[in-house]
C-alpha positions in Angstrom: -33.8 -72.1 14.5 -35.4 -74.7 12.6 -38.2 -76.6 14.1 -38.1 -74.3 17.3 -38.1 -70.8 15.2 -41.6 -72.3 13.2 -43.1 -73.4 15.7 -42.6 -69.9 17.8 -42.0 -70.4 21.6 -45.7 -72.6 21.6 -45.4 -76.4 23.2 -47.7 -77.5 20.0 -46.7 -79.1 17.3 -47.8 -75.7 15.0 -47.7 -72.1 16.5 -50.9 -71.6 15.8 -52.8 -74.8 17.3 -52.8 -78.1 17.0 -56.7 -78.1 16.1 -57.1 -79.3 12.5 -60.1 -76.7 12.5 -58.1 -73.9 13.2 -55.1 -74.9 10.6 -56.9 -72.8 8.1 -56.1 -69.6 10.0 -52.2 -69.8 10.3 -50.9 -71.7 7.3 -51.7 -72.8 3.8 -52.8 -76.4 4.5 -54.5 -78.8 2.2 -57.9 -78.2 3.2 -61.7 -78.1 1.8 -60.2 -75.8 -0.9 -57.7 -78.1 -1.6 -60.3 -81.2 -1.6 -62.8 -79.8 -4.4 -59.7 -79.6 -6.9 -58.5 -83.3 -5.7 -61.4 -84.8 -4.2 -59.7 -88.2 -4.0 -56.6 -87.6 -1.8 -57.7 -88.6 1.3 -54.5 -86.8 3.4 -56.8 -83.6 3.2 -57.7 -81.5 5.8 -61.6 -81.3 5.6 -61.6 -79.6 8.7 -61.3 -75.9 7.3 -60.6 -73.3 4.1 -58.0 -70.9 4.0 -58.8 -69.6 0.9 -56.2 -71.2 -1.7 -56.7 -74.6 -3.2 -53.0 -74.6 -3.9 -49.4 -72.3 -3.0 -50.9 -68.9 -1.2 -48.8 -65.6 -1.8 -46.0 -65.4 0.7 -47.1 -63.2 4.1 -50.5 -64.2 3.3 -51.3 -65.6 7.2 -50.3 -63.9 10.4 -46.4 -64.6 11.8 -45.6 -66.9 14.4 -44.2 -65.6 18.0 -40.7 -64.6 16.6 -42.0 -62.3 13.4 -41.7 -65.4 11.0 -44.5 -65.5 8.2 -44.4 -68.7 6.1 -42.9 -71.4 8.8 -45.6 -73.8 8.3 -45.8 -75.6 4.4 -43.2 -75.7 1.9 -40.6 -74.2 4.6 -40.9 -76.2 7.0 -40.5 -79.6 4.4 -37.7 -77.5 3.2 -36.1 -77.8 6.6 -37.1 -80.9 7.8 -35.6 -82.2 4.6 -32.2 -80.7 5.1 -32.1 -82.5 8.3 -33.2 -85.9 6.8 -30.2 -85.3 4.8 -27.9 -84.7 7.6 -28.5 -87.4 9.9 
């Protein structure tokens, strides 16, 4: 399923939007809660808080179209590195 099965049937880039705002309500992002622990790294999203400066406890955000909790984050590196490796 890959890419396809975490994004859920959506044409964005993330099943949930591709507003940074709205990041905070779908996935564990590094956001404002993020930021106050590492105010420095300037790859953060300052856009939102979803409540965890770091990892969240798994089913912690809604599931994508499919049922899938968790595609966004860690996962999806997980897969995306996989298929670094493969190519």
């Amino acid at each position: 399923m890959g890419i396809r099965g975490a994004r859920g049937k959506t044409t964005t880039a993330r099943y949930g939007s591709d507003n940074p705002a709205e990041f905070c309500a779908t996935t564990n992002v590094g956001d404002l809660d993020y930021s106050e622990q590492h105010p420095g790294d300037s790859g953060v999203n300052r856009a939102c808080r979803d409540g965890y400066a770091f990892t969240s406890p798994v089913g912690s955000f809604p599931p994508n179209q499919f049922g899938l909790y968790d595609m966004l984050g860690n996962v999806m590196d997980w897969n995306e590195e996989l298929l670094e490796r493969q190519l």
